[in-house]
Structure formats: structure tokens, C-alpha cells
Backbone bond lengths (Angstrom), bond angles and torsions (degrees), N, CA, C in turn:
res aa  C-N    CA-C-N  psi(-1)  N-CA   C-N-CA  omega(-1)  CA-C   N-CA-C  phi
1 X - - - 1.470 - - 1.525 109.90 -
2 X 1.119 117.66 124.76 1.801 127.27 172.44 1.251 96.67 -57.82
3 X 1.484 99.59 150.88 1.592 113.94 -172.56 2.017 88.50 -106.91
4 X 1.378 100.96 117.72 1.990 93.80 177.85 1.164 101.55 -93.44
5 X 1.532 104.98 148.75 1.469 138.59 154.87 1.270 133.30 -33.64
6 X 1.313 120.39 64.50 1.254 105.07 174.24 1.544 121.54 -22.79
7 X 1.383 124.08 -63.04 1.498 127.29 -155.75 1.929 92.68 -73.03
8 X 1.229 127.06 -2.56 1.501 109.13 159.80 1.534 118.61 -111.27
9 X 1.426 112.76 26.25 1.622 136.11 158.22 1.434 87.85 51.21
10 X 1.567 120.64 53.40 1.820 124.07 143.18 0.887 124.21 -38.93
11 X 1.520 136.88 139.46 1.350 135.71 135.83 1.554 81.75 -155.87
12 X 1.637 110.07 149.84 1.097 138.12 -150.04 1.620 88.56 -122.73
13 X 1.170 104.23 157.78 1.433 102.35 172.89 1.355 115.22 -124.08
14 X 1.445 105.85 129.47 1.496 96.03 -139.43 2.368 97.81 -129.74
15 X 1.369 97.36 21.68 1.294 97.86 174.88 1.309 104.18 -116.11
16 X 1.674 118.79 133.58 1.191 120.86 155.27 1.522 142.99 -64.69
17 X 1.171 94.34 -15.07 1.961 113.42 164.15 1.566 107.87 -49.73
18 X 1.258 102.45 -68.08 1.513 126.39 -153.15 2.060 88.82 -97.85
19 X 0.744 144.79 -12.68 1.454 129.53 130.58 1.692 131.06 -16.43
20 X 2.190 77.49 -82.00 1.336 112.15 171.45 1.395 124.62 -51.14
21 X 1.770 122.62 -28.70 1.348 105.70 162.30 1.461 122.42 -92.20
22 X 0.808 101.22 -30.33 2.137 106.52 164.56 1.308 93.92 -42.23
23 X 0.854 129.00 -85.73 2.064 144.94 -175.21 1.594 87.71 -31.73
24 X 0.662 130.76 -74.65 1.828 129.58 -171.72 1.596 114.66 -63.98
25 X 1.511 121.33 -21.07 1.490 121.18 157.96 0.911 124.77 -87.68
26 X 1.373 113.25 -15.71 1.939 133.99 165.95 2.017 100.44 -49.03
27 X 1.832 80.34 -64.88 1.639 90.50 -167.70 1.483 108.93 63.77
28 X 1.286 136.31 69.03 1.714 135.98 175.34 0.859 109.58 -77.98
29 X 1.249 133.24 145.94 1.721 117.96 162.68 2.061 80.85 -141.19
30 X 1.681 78.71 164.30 2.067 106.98 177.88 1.534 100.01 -21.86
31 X 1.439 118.67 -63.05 1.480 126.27 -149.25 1.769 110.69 -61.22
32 X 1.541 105.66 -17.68 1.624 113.39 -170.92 1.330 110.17 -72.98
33 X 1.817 107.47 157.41 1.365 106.79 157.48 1.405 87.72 -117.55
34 X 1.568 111.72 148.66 1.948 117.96 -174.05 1.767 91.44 -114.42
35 X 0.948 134.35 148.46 1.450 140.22 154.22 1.731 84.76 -125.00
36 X 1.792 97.34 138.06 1.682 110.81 175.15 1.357 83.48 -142.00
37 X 1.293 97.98 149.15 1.642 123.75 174.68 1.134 111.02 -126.21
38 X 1.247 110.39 106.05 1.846 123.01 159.94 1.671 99.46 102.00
39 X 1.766 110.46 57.07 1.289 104.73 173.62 1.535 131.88 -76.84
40 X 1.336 100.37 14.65 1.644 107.14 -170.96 1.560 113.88 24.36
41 X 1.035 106.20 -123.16 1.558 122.38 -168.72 1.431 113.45 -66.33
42 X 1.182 108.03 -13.15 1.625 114.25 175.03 1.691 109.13 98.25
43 X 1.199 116.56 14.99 1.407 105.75 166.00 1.669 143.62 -6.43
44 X 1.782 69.60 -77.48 1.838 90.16 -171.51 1.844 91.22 -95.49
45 X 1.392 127.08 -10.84 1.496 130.81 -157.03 1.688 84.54 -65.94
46 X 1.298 130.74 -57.72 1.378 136.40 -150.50 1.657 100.89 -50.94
47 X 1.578 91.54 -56.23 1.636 85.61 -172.69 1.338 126.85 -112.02
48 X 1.214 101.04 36.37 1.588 119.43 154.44 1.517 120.31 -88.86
49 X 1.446 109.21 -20.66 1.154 108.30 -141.92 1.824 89.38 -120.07
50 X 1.574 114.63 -12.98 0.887 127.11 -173.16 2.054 98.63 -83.64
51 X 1.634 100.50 -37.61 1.658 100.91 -164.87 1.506 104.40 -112.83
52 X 1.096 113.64 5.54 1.708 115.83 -175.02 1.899 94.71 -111.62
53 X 1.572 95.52 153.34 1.361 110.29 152.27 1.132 141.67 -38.68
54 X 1.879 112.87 -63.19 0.981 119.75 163.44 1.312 116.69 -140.54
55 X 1.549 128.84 150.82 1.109 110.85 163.63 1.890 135.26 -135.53
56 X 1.182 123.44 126.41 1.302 118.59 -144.55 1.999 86.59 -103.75
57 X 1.400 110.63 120.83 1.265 106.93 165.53 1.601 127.98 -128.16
58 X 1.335 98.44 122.58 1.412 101.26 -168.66 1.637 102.83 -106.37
59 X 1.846 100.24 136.70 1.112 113.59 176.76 1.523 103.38 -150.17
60 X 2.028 124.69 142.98 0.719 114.69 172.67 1.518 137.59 -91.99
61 X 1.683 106.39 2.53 1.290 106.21 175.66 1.718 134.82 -94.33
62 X 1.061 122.30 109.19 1.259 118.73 -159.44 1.335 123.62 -52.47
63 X 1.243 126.84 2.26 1.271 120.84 -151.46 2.011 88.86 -134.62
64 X 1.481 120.13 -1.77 1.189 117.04 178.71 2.336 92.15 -113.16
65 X 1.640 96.34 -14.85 1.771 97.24 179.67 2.400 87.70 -63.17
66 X 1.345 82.02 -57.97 1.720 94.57 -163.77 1.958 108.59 -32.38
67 X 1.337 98.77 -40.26 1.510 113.25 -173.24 1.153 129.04 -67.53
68 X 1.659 106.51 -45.78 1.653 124.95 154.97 1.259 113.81 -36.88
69 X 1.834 108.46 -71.33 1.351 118.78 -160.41 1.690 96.04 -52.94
70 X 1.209 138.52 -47.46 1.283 142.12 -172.20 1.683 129.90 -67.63
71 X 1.478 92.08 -29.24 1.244 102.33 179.39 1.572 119.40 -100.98
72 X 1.552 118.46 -7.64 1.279 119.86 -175.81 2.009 103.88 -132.71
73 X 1.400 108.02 118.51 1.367 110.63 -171.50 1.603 97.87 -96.18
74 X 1.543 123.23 101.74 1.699 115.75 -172.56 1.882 76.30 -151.21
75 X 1.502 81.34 135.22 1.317 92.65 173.64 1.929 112.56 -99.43
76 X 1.322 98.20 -3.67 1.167 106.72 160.27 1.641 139.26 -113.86
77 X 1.272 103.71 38.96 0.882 127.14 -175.30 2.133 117.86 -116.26
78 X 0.982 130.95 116.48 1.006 134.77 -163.39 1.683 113.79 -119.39
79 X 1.438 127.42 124.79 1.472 117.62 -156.55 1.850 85.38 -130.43
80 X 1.525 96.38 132.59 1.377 117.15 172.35 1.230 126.67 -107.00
81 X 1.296 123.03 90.79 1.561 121.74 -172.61 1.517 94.32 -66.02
82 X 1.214 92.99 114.21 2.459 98.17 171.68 1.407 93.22 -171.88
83 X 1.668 99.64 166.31 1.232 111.58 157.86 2.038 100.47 -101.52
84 X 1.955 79.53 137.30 1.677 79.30 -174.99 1.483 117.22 -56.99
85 X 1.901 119.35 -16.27 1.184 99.65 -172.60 1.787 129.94 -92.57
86 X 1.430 86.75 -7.03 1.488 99.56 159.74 1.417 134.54 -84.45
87 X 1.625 127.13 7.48 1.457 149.75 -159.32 1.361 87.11 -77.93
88 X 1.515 121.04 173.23 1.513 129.79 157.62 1.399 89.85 -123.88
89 X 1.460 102.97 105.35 1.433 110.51 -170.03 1.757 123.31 -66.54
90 X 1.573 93.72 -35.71 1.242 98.67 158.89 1.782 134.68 -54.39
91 X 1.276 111.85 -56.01 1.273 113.61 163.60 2.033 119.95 -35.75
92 X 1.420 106.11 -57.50 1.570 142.51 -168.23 1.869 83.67 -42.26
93 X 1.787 104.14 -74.74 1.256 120.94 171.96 1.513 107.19 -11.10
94 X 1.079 99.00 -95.23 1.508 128.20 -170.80 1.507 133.88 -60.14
95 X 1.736 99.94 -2.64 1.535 110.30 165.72 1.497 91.97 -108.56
96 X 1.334 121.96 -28.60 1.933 100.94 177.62 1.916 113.27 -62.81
97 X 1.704 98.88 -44.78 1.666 93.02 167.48 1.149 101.64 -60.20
98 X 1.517 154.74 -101.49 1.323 138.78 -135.33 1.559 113.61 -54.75
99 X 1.519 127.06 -21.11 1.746 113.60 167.13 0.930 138.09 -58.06
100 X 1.863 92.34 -39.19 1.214 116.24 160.85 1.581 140.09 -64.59
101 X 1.017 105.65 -12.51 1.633 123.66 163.34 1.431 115.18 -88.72
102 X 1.519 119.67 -59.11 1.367 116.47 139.86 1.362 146.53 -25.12
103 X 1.219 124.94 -40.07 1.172 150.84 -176.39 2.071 107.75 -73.61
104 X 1.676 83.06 -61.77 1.640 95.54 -160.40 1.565 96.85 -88.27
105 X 1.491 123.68 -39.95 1.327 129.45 -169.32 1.233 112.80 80.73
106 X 1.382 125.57 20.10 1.606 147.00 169.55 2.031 89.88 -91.41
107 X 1.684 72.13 162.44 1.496 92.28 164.08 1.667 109.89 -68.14
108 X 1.292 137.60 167.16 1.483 140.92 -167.55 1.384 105.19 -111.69
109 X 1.298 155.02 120.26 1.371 134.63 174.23 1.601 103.62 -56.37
110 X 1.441 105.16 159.90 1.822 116.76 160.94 1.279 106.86 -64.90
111 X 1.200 147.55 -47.93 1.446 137.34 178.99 0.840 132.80 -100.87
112 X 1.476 142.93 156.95 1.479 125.72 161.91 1.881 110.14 -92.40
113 X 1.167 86.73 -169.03 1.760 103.61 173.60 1.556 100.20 -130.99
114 X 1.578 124.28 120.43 1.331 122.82 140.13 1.464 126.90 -83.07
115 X 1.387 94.92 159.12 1.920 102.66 -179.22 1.695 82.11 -143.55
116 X 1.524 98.30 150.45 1.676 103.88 -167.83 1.448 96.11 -168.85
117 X 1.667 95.95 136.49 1.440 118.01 175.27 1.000 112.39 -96.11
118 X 1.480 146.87 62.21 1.502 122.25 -155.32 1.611 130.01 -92.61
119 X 1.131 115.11 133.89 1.394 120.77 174.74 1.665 103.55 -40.01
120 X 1.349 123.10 140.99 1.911 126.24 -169.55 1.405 86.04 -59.39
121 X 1.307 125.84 -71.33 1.650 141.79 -155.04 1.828 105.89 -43.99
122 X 1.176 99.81 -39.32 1.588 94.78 177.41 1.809 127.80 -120.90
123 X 1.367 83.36 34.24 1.389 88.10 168.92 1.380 154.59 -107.71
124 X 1.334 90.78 28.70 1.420 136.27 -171.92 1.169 110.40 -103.66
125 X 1.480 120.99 -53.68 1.019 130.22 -178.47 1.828 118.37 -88.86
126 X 0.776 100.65 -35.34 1.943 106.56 162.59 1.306 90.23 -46.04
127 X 1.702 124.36 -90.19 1.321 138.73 -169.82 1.996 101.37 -14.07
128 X 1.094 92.96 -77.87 2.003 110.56 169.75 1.327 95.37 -36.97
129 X 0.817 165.45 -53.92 1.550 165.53 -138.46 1.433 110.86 -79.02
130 X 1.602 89.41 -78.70 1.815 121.85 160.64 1.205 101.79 -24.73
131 X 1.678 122.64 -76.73 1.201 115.26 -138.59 1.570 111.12 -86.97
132 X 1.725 111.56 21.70 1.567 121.55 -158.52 1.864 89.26 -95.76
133 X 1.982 110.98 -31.21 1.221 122.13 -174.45 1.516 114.78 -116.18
134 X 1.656 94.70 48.12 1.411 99.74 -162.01 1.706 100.07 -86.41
135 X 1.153 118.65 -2.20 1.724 116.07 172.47 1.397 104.26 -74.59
136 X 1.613 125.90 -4.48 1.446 122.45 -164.89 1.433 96.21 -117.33
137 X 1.230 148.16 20.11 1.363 140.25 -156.04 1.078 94.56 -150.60
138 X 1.852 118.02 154.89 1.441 127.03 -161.61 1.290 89.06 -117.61
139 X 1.128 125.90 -53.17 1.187 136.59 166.03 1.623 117.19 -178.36
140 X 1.405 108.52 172.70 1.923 117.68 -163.91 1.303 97.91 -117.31
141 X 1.514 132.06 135.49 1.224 134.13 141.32 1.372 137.53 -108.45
142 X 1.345 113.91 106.09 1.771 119.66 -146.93 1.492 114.15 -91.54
143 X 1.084 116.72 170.18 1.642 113.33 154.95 1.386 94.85 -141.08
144 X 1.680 114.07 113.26 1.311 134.04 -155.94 2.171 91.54 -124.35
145 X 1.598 105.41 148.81 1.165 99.47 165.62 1.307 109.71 -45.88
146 X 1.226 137.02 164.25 1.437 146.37 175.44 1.548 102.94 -55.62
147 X 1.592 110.78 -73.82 1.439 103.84 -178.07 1.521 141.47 -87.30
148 X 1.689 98.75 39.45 1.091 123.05 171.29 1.938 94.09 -106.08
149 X 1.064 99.27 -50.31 1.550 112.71 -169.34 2.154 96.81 -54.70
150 X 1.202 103.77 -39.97 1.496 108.93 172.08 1.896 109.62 -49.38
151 X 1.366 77.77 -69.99 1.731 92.25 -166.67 1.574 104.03 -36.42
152 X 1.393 127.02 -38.68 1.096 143.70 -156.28 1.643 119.37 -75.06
153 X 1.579 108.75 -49.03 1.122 137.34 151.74 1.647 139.53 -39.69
154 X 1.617 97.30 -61.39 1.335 127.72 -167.68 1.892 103.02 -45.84
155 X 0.955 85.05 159.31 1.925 99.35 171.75 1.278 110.84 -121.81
156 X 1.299 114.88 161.18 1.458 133.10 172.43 2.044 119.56 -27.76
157 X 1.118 141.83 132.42 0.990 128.46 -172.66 1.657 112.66 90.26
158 X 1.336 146.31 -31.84 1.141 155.89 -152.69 1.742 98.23 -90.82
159 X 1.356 129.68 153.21 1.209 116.86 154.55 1.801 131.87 -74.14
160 X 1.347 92.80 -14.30 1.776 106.04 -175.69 2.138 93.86 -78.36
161 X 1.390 106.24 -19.32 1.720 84.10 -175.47 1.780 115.98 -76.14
162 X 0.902 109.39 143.75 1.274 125.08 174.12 1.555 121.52 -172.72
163 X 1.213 127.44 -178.28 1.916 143.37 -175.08 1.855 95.74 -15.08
164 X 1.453 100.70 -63.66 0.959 112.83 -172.07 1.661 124.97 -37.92
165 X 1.674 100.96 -57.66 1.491 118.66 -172.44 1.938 104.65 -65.62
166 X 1.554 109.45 -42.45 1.692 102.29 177.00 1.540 103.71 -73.45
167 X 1.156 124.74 -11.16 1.917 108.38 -174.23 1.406 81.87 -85.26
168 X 1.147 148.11 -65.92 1.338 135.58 -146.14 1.473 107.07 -78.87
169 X 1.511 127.45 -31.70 1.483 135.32 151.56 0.918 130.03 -51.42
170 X 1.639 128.70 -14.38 1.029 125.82 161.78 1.515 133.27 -77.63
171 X 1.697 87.54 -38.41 1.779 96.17 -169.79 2.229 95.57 -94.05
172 X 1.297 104.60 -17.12 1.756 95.20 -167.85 1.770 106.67 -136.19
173 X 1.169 107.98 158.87 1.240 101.30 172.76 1.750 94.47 -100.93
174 X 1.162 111.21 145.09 1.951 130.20 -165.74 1.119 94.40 -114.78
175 X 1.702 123.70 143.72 1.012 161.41 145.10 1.293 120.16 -116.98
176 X 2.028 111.30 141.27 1.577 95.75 172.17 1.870 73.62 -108.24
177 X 1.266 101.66 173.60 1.563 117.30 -174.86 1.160 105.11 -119.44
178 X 1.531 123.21 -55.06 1.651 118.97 -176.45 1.620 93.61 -157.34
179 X 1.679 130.17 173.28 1.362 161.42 106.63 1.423 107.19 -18.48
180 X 1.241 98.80 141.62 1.594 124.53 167.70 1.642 124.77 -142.00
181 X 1.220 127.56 93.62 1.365 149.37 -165.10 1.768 81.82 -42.47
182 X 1.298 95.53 175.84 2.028 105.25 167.71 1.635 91.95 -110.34
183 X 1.092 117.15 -6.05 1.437 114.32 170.36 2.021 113.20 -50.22
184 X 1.546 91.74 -42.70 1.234 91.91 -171.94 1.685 125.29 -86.37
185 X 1.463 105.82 30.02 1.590 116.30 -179.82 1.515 116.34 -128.78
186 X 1.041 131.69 175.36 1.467 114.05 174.20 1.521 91.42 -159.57
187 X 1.774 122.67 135.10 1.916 94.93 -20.92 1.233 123.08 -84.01
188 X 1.285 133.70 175.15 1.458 130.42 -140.51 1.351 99.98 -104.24
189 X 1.505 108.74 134.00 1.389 101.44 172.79 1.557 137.78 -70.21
190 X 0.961 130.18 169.68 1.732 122.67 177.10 1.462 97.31 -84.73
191 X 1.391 158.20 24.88 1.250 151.18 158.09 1.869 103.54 -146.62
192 X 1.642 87.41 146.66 1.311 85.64 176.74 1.547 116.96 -89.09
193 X 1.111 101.85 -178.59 1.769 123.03 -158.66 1.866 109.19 -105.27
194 X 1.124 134.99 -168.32 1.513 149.52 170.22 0.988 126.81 -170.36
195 X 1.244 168.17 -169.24 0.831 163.89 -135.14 1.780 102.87 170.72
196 X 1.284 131.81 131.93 0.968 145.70 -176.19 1.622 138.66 -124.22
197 X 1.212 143.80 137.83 1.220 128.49 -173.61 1.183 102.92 -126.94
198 X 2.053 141.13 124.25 0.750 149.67 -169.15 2.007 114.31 -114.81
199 X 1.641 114.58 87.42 1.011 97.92 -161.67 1.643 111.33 -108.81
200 X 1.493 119.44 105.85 1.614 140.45 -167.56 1.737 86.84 -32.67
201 X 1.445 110.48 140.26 1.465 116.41 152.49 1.283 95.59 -89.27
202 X 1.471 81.78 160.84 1.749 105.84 173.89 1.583 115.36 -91.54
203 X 1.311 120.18 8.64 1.568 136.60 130.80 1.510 128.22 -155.19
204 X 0.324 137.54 155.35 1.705 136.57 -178.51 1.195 117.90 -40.76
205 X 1.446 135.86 166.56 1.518 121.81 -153.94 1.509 102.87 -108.92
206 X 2.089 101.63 -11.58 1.645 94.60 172.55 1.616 90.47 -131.00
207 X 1.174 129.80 155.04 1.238 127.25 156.20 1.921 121.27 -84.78
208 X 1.395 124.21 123.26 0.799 132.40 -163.33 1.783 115.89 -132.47
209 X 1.281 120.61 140.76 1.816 115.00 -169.75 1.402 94.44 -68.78
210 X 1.309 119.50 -50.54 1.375 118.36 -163.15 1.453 118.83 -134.77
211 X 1.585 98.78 90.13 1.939 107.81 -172.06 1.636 103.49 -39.70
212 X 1.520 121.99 -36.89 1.870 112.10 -172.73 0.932 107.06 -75.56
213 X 1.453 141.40 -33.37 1.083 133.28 171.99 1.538 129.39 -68.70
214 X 1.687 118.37 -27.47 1.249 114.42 167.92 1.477 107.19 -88.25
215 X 1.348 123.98 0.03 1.635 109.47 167.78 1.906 106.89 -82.65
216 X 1.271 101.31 -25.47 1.310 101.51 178.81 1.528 122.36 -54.52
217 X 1.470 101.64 -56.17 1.789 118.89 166.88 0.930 94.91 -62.85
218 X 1.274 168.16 -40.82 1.498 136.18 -159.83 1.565 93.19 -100.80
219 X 1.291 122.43 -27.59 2.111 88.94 166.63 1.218 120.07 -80.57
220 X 1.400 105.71 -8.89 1.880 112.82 172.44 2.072 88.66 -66.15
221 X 0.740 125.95 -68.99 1.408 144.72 -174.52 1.740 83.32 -23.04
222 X 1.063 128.60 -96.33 1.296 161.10 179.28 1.867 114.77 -28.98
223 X 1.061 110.69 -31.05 1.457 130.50 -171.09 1.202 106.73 -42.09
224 X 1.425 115.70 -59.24 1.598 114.28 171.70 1.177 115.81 -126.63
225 X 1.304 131.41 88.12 1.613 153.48 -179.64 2.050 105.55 -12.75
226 X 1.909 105.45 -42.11 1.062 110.96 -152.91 1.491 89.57 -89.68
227 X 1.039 149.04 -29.44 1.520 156.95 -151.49 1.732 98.23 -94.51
228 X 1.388 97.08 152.34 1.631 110.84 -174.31 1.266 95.10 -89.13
229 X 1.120 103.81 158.90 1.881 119.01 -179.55 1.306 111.68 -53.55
230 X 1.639 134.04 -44.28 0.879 118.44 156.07 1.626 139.85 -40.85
231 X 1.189 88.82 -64.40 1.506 103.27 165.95 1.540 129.85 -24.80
232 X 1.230 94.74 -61.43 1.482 115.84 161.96 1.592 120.65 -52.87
233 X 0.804 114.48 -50.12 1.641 141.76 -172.90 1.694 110.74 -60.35
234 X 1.422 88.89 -39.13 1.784 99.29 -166.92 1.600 96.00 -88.68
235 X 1.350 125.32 -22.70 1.055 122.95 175.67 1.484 120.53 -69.67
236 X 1.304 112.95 -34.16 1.692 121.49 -174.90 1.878 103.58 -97.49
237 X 0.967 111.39 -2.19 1.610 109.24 178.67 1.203 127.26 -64.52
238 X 1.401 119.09 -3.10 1.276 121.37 -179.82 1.808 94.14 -89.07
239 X 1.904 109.12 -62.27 1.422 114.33 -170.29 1.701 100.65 -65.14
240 X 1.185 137.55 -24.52 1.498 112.77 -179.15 1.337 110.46 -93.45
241 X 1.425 149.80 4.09 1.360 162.73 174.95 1.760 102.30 54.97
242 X 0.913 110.59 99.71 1.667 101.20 -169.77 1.511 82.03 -99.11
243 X 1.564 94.81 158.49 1.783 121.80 -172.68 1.225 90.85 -80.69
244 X 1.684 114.67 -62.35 1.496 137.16 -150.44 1.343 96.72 -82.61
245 X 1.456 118.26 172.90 1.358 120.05 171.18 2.182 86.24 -100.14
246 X 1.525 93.50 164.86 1.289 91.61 -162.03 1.834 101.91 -92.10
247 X 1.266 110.09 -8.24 1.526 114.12 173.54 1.294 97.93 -65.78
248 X 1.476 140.86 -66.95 0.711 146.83 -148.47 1.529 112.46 -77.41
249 X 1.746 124.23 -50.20 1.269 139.46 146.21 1.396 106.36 -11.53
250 X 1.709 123.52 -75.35 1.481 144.01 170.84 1.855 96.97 -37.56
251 X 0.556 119.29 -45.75 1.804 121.04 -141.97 1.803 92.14 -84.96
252 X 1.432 99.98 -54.59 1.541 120.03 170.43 1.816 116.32 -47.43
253 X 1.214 115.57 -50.08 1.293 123.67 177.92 1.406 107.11 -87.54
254 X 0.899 127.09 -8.53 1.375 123.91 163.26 1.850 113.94 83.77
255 X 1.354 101.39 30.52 1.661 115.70 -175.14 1.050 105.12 -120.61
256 X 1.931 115.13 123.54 1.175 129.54 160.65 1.098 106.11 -65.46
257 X 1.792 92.61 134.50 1.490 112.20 177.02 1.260 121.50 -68.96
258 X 1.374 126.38 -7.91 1.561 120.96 -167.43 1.645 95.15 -113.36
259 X 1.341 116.50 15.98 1.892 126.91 161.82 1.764 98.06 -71.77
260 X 1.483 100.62 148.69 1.505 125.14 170.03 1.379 88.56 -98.90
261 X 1.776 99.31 143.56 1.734 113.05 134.74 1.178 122.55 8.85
262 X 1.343 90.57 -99.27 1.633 110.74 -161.05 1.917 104.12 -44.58
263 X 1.187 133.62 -9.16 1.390 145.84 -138.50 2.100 85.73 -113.10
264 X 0.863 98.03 -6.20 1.633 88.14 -162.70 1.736 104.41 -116.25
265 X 1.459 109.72 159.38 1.273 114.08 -169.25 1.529 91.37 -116.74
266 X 1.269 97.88 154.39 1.541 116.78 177.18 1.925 113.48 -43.27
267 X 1.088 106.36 -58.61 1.925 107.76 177.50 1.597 99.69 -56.10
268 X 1.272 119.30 -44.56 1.579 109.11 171.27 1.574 123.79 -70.49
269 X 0.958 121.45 -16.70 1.444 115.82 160.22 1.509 115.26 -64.29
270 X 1.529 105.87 -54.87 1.474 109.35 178.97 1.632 105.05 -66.90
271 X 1.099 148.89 -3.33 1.110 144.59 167.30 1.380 114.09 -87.26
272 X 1.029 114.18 -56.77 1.549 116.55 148.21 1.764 122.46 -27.46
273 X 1.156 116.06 -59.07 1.960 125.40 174.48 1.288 87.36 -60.30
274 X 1.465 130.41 -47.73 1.960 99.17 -156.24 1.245 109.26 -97.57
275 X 1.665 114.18 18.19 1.747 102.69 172.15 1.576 86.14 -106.62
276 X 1.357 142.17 -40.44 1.431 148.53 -169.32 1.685 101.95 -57.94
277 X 1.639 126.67 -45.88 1.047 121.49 -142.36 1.547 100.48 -122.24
């Protein structure tokens, strides 16, 4: 048995139950390309790789790459020694479709599908990654700490909504699917886990001129949880250059100024950017 890394926040997933329903919310069939991140021991690798097209798995520890390659005979299966957050995800994308066309001599789908184990510490930032090549993705199915998997989910009014819940609301519609004990990892973490389904719209849920600029206003929005939108707002008005004056912006979109963040729905944010900007 490999001794894991603490400092790359391991835990292996080590129940076949909770495999077996990931694998069945996956649903793979021949025609897929899968990119999974952080297959450790090969869990979910076996039968992805057994019912999918292709499958590209990136992991950064060398000594769990060595184990895969040994323990799973798939000629369609492809193992990436990297850390996912240094990948050019775009490129990654777009050489698993063309192998896969290569490979099978089928047509390639336009997107892939990820499935991902992620270490807690970087799963924030994967997510950010993803959703930069989110025109290339069919959709992601995660196993996120639990109250990351919340934040992610949550709607307007909730305390878990925030930055987090509109970036991923914008580009996917979110599902959590089920709980995951720490029973089922080894070794087990002190918080539990979830499981997540990330499914790409086929455009964004607001239309906006400039996606950096409305992510900007909504972490201006967000900056200080306890402060009213205004509040917040008047503080970042110098660094976001608003066109509009923001009384008026407010007045136009039809949002009381003495509303929090967390209080607002995604079309009202973007309603908010196109009277401001």
C-alpha cells in the first residue's frame, strides 16, 4: 500500500458503493471522451475506462501514475503525470478529442465529460479553470468537500450563496446528488464530502458584453457579506469605472440599495452590469 501525501491532501476513495453510484451518475457510454482528475487508485478509472471511449487521466503523483498504468490494461486509456492546475486545459481538451478520433476512427464528440476527485485545497480553483473552457465541456461530476459542494449549489437568500454559487450559475446548471461519509476514503477525512453534477448551458444564464467585467461587480457585490450592496458598490467605483451613476444603475434595475449580495439572483446581477456599464 502507498504511503499518501499529506501535503497533496490524499484520500483515496476507497468504497465500492459510492464508486458504484458516481459510475451510474457518470452514465459513460463508447461515444465519450472522460478527462478525471485525481484518479488515485483507480476507483472510478476501471469503469470509466471499461464503458467510455476514451479516457484521459491526470494525476500528479508518480507513484499512484506507476500503479494505474499496471493495474489497468485499456488501450484507451491515457495517464497524465501533471498537476491539474498547471495543465493548459484547453490544449488537454482538444488533444483527448483528436486521439480519440484517431484512436477509434469514429467521429470525436465536441465536448468532453469530466469526473474528478478533488483534493479540498484545490477545488476552487480547478472549478475556475474548468469553467474558463466551459464551451468545451459537457458537463463535470465532482466529489467536492460538502461545504464547498453547498456554496456551489445554493440560491439566492441562503447563507452558503456567494461569488462562488453565480460563477458556477452562470456557466452550468448545479446539482448536489448525494453525501459521502469520510468513512468512505482512506484515510478519512475530518469533514464530509458530496458529490456534484455540473451541467454546461448551452449559453449563459445572463447575457453580458464583458464576462470580466461582470465577474468583477459581483465580487465587488460580495466583498463584505455584512455591508449593503450599495455600500459595497461605492467602495469599488473608482476600480470598476461605472458608466452609470450607481443610484441610478440601482433605481434602473429595480434593486434596493440597502439589499445584500447574497439576496440577489443571477438575471439581477446582470441587470445590474447593463445599467452600471
Amino acid at each position: 500500500m502507498i504511503k499518501l501525501k499529506k501535503s497533496l491532501g490524499q484520500n483515496l476513495l476507497i468504497d465500492a458503493r459510492v464508486a458504484n453510484r458516481i459510475i451510474d451518475a457518470v452514465a459513460p457510454h463508447p461515444g465519450d471522451v472522460v478527462i478525471e482528475i485525481g484518479p488515485g487508485a483507480g476507483a472510478l478509472t476501471h469503469s470509466l475506462v471499461d464503458r467510455s471511449g476514451s479516457v484521459v487521466a491526470i494525476e500528479i503523483d508518480k507513484r499512484l501514475v506507476e500503479q494505474l498504468r499496471a493495474s489497468i490494461d485499456g488501450g484507451n486509456l491515457t495517464i497524465v503525470e501533471a498537476d491539474a492546475l498547471e495543465l493548459d486545459w484547453r490544449e488537454l481538451v482538444h488533444n483527448a478529442i483528436e486521439r480519440f478520433a484517431v484512436d477509434s476512427g469514429r467521429d470525436a464528440p465536441s465536448r468532453v465529460r469530466v469526473v474528478a476527485n478533488l483534493p479540498y485545497y484545490i477545488s476552487t480553483p480547478i472549478i475556475e479553470r474548468l469553467l474558463r473552457v466551459q464551451q468545451c465541456l459537457l458537463d463535470a461530476m465532482m466529489m467536492l468537500q460538502r461545504e464547498v459542494a453547498d456554496r456551489i449549489t445554493s440560491g439566492p437568500g441562503s447563507k452558503e450563496y456567494g461569488y462562488l454559487s453565480v460563477l458556477v450559475g452562470y456557466y452550468c446548471v448545479a446539482a448536489k446528488l448525494f453525501d459521502v461519509p469520510p468513512s468512505a476514503f482512506k484515510p478519512a477525512p475530518k469533514v464530509w464530502s458530496a458529490v456534484v453534477r455540473l451541467t454546461v448551458r448551452d449559453r449563459p444564464a445572463v447575457e453580458v458584453a464583458d464576462q470580466a467585467g461582470f465577474f468583477a461587480l459581483v465580487r465587488a457585490c460580495f466583498a463584505q457579506r455584512r455591508k449593503t450592496l450599495a455600500n459595497n458598490l461605492k467602495a469599488a467605483a473608482g476600480a470598476l469605472a461605472f458608466k452609470d451613476s450607481l443610484g441610478s444603475a440601482l433605481e434602473r434595475a429595480r434593486i434596493d440599495p440597502r439589499r445584500r449580495a447574497e439576496t440577489l439572483s443571477i438575471e439581477e446581477f446582470g441587470a445590474l452590469y447593463r445599467f452600471l456599464f
